[in-house]
N, C-alpha and C positions, 0 to 999 in steps of 0.2 A: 504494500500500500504506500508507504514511503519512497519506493523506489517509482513509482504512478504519480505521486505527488514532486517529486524531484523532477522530474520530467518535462512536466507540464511547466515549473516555473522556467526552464530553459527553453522552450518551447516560446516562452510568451515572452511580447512586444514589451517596449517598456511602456507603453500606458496601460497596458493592462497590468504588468506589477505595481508601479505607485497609483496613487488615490488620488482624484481630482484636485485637491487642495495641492498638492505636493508637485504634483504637475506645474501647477499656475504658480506656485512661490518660487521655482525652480526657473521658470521663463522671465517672471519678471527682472528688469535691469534696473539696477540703481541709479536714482538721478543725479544728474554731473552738475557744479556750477560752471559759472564762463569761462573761469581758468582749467577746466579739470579735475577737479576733485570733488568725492563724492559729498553731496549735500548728506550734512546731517554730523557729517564729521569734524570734529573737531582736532587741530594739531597744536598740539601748546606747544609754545616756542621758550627758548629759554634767554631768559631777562638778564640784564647787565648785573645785577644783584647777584643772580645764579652762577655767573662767570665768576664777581668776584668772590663770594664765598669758596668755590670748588677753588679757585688758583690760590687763597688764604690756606684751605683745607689742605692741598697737595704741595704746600711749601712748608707744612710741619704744624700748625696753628693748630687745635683742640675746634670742637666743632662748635664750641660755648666762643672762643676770640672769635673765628673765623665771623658767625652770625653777627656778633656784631659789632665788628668792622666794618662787612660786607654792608648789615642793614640799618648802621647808625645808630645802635641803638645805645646808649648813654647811661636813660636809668628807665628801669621799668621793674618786672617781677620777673626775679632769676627762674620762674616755670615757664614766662613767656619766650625766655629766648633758648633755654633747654627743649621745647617742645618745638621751635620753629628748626633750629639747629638737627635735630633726630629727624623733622619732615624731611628736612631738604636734604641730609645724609639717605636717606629712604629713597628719595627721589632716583628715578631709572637715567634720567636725563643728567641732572649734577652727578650720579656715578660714572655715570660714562665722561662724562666731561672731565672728572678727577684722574680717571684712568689716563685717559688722553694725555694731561697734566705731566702726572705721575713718570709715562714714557718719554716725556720730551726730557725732563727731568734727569732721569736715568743716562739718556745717550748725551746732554750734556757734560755730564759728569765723566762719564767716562770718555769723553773727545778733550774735555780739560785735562784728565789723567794723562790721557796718551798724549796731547802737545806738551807738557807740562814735562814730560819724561826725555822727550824727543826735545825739547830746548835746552834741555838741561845737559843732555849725551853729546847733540852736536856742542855746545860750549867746553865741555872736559875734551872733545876732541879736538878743538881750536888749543885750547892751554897743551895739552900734550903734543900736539902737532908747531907748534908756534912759539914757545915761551923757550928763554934762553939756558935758563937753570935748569938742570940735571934734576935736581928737587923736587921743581915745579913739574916738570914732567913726569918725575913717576908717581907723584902725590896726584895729578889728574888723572893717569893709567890704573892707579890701586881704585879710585874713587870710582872708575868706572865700569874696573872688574868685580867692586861689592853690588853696584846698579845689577847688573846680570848675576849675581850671585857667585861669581867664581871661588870667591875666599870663604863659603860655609865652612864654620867648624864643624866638623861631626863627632860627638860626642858620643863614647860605645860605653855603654854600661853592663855589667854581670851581677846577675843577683843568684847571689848561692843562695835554695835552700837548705836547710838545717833540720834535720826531723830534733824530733823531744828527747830519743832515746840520746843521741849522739850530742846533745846538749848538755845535758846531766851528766855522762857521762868525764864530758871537758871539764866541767861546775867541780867533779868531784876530785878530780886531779888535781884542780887548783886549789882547793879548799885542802887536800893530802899536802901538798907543797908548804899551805902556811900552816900546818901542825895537826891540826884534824883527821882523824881517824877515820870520819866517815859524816853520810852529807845525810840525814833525814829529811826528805823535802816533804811539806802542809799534806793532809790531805785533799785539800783544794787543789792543789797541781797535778797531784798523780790520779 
C-alpha cells in the first residue's frame, strides 16, 4: 500500500502535491522600490557613533570608556551606559566592524615589526661595513648575529634520580663517619 502511495506522489505534477494557498505564496514576487530593494525591508546602516565606539573598543578601551567617549556621555546612571555599551558589543554590525579593526591592527603591527627589524639590520650593516675601528665593527657583527640568534646559549641540564633506598642508604654512611652507629629514620619516612 505504501509502495501505491509512493508512486503516485512521483507520478504527480507539482500542483497536485502542494495546496492552492502554497501554490499562490510561492508565485507571488516581492515588491521592489525604485532603487531595488525589497519594500518592506529595512537595512540599518551603521552611525559615526558605531564606528567610533568599535575603533575605541578595538584599540584596547573597556566597553564602559569606549561608550562613552564614542557617545559623550559625561554623567548619567552607570546602568545607562553599561546597558548601551553590552547593546552595541551584541550588535552583528559593530562586531564585524571591530573584527575588521582588530585585523588592520594586527598587520600593522606586524609591518612595524618587520620594518622596525629590517632598519635596524641594514644600519648594523652600514656600521660593520663602513666604520673604521676594528671595534666598531665587530660590536655591529656580534649585534647582528644575536638579531638572528647565532650566539644562543644552550644550557644542558641532568637531573639524577635518586630512589629512597639509595638515599638512606648514603644518610647512613654519613651519619657512621660522624660516630653513629646507626640511623633510625621516623616512622613517617619509612
Amino acid at each position: 500500500m505504501d509502495e501505491d502511495r509512493m508512486e503516485q506522489e512521483n507520478n504527480a505534477t507539482e500542483g497536485e502535491r502542494y495546496g492552492e494557498a502554497e501554490r499562490l505564496a510561492a508565485s507571488v514576487k516581492p515588491k521592489r522600490t525604485v532603487n531595488g530593494r525589497i519594500k518592506g525591508t529595512k537595512t540599518r546602516r551603521i552611525t559615526s557613533k558605531m564606528r567610533s565606539f568599535a575603533s575605541l573598543v578595538a584599540q584596547g578601551k573597556s566597553g564602559r570608556e569606549a561608550y562613552r567617549t564614542a557617545y559623550q556621555v559625561q554623567e548619567g546612571r552607570e546602568h545607562t551606559v553599561i546597558s548601551g555599551a553590552s547593546r552595541l558589543m551584541r550588535d552583528a554590525r559593530v562586531a564585524a566592524l571591530c573584527g575588521e579593526v582588530w585585523e588592520r591592527v594586527a598587520e600593522n603591527i606586524i609591518d612595524d615589526n618587520v620594518a622596525a627589524r629590517r632598519f635596524v639590520m641594514e644600519k648594523l650593516k652600514f656600521h660593520a661595513d663602513g666604520d673604521k675601528r676594528d671595534a666598531d665593527k665587530l660590536k655591529a657583527l656580534e649585534m647582528m648575529g644575536r638579531a638572528i640568534g647565532m650566539f644562543t646559549d644552550k644550557v644542558e641540564s641532568k637531573v639524577e634520580e635518586i630512589s629512597t633506598e639509595k638515599l638512606k642508604a648514603e644518610l647512613e654512611s654519613s651519619l657512621h663517619l660522624l660516630g653513629e652507629t646507626s640511623y633510625d629514620a621516623p616512622e613517617s619516612v619509612q
